[in-house]
C-alpha positions, 0 to 999 in steps of 0.5 A, a space after each residue: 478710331 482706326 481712321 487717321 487723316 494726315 498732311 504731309 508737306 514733303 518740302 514745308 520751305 519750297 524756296 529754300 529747298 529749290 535753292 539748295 539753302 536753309 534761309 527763305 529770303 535770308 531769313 529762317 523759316 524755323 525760327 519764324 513763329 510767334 513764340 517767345 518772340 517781338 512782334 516784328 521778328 515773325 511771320 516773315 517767310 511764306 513758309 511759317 505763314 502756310 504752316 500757320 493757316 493750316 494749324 488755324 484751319 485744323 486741329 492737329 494731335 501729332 506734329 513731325 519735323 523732320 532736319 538734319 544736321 544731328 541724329 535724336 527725337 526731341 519734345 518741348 520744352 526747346 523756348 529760351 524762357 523755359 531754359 533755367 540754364 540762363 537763369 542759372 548761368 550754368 550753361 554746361 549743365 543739364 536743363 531740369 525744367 519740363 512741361 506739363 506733357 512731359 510723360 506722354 513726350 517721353 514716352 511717345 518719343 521712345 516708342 518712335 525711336 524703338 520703331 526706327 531702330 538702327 542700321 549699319 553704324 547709324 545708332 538708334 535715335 538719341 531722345 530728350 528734351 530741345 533744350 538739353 540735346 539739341 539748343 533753344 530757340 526763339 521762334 521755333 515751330 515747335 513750341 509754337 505748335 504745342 502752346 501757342 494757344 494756352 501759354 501766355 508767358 511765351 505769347 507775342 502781345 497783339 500778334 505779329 506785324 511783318 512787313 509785309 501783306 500778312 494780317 496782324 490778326 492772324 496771329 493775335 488770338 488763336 482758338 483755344 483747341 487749335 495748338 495744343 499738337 504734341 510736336 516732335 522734332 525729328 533730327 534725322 542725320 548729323 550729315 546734311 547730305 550723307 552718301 546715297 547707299 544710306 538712303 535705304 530701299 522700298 524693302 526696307 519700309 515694313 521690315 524690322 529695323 537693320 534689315 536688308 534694305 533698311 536706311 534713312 528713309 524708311 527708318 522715319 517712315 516706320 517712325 511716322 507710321 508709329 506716330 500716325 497710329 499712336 494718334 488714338 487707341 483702339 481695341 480689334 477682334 482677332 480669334 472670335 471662338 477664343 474671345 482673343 482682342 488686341 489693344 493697340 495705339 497705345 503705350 501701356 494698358 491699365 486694364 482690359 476687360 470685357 462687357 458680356 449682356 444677355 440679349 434674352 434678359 439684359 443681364 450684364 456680366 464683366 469678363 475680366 481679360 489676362 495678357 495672352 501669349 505674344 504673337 506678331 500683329 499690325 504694325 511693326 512699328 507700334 506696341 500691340 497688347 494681346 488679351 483673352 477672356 473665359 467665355 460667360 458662365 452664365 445661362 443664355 442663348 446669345 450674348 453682346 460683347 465688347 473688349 474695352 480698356 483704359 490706356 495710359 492713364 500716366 498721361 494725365 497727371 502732373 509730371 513726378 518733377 512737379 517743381 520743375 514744371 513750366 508752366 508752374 501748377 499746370 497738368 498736361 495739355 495736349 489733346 493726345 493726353 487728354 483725349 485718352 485720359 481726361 473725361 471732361 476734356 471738351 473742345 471744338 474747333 472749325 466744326 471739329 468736337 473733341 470729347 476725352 475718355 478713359 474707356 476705349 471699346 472694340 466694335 460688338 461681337 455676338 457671341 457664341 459665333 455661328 458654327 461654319 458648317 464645313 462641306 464634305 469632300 465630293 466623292 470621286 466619280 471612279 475609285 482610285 483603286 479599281 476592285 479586284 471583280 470585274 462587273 457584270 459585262 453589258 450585253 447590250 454594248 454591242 447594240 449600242 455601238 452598231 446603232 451609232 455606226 448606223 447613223 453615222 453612216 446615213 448622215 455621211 450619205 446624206 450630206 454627200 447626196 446633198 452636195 450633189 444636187 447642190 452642184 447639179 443646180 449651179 450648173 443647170 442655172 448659172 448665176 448672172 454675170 455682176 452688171 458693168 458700170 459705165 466709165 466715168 470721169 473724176 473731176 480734176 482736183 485743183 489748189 487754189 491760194 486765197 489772194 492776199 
């Protein structure tokens, strides 16, 4: 659960970006996916056909887009079809149609945009609907990603067919787990190129929102971190002694409890858990929710437990606008939602299983803890404070000391002594002179050029 796997493509429409322009070959790569669209008016750019084959090779919970040109975090519905402002002809009005996600988006949407804060004049992110605060679209890869595999209203009948060398069946028929991301368009700044000062610095990516270094960069870096670690819940230990855990990579927790079974003799007993005091944990970016038990009661020499929790179970149920939903009578169909809340959720995908849950869990802990045996200070070699009686004199002292001095002085004459008869020898027997090598001649070095 604490394992995460992310792709990042840091310029998704590399021709565009090296050519300082929307357009892939004049043609938009955001509106380019097989939603709500004919056939032949997409997969055109190689930008949506690599966007494509990774969503067919993988299967993605969260979906990030970053543009620029507004400031808000926007979730589905964006598709013309679901717009109900052109069935009513009242395009001035508020869109009321919502999809079967709609908790979770909301939700999650407020949580990045809490994550990102604000800095100076630049307000925090504005959160809605793409239809009611940014425009729809035909083609957008956000509801492509979202339910390009279960929605066959916004479906293009037999796949796209470009012009081009791109199979039709590559976007025919989708597995059924792999667009079901909970995609998030992320409009970074009503300016398209804002001055660099607004850009931030490194400092800034783990402090709190408006502080020194804080700017566009690392405000949507701590709203990706956020993202990333809403992916799946997870339940961690922090102070054994005080049965202490946290639950974090949620939103909201429903219960927490701890299951508590005697090694000795099974016994099972549930420790019911109550929010502890607040204190700073994790990320920065993410809400984390502190909880503590009182210790079993009950007689037992060694006890197994585990912190678990039920999460967000809002997630699971049909929005309160029940009428509104488009899909009409459908429940959510995310695997962000149905992962946390929905035990028969079952999907696979590409060698990939996705089972739903209700119930998370922390990793095992035995309890009581083993006692950390502390050591006792060293005690000193010499008092820091001398007594007042001085000891008893040595009287061998004196002993001691002309000892030493009486060897050291029959070393001193023995290596003086050994000189001696060291200088006499190399008199008496000179060494031979070094033998003379006969003069010899070095050859000539000579160039040659190889003939032509």
């Amino acid at each position: 659960a604490r394992r995460r796997v992310v792709y990042l493509t840091p310029a998704t429409n590399a021709l565009g970006f090296a050519r300082r322009q929307r357009t892939e070959h004049g043609k938009d790569p955001n509106r380019d996916f097989p939603i709500d669209l004919r056939s032949g008016a997409c997969m055109r750019t190689r930008t949506a056909r690599v966007v494509n084959e990774l969503f067919r090779r993988h299967v993605f919970q969260v979906a990030l887009t970053f543009h620029g040109g507004m400031s808000a975090i926007a979730y589905e519905w964006g598709a013309p079809t679901y717009d109900d402002r052109h069935h009513r002809r009242l395009a001035a009005a508020r869109p009321k149609t919502v999809s079967p996600d709609d908790v979770s988006q909301r939700q999650v949407s407020a949580v990045l945009a809490d994550a990102a804060g604000r800095f100076g004049r630049v307000p925090r992110y504005a959160v809605d609907r793409m239809n009611a605060i940014v425009y729809p679209v035909n083609g957008g890869m956000e509801d492509w990603a979202y339910a390009g595999s279960w929605d066959p209203a916004l479906a293009v009948p037999g796949g796209c067919a470009p012009a081009g060398d791109y199979p039709r069946r590559r976007t025919a028929h989708y597995a059924n787990a792999s667009l079901r991301a909970f995609a998030i368009l992320v409009e970074t700044s009503n300016d398209k190129a804002g001055p660099r000062r607004d850009l931030g610095a490194s400092e800034g990516l783990l402090a709190p929102p408006g502080a020194a270094g804080d700017g566009h960069v690392p405000r949507n870096a701590r709203l990706a971190l956020a993202a990333i670690d809403l992916v799946q819940p997870y339940l961690l230990w922090l102070d054994e002694r005080r049965l202490l855990f946290t639950v974090a990579g949620v939103v909201t927790v429903d219960r927490a409890w701890i299951d508590a079974t005697c090694e000795a003799d099974g016994a099972r007993l549930v420790l019911e858990a109550v929010p502890a005091p607040r204190a700073a944990f994790g990320l920065p970016t993410t809400p984390s929710f502190l909880y503590r038990a009182d210790p079993p009661s009950a007689p037992c020499p060694a006890w197994t437990l585990r912190a678990r929790a039920v999460v967000d179970s809002a997630w699971g149920r049909v929005p309160p606008a029940a009428g509104l939903v488009r899909p009409a009578d459908t429940p959510p169909q995310t695997h962000l939602a149905n992962l946390r809340t929905n035990p028969a959720w079952r999907h696979a995908h590409n060698g990939r299983l996705l089972r739903g849950r209700t119930t998370f869990a922390s990793d095992p802990l035995a309890w009581p803890p083993p006692r950390r045996h502390r050591r006792k200070p060293r005690a000193l070699a010499a008092p820091l404070n001398p007594p007042r009686d001085l000891p008893t004199p040595d009287l061998l002292a004196p002993t001691r000391l002309a000892l030493v001095a009486a060897t050291a002085a029959l070393l001193s004459r023995s290596l003086a002594r050994f000189r001696s008869l060291f200088a006499t020898r190399r008199q008496a027997h000179p060494p031979p002179p070094p033998p003379s090598l006969p003069a010899t001649r070095l050859p000539r070095l000579t160039a040659h050029t190889a003939p032509p």
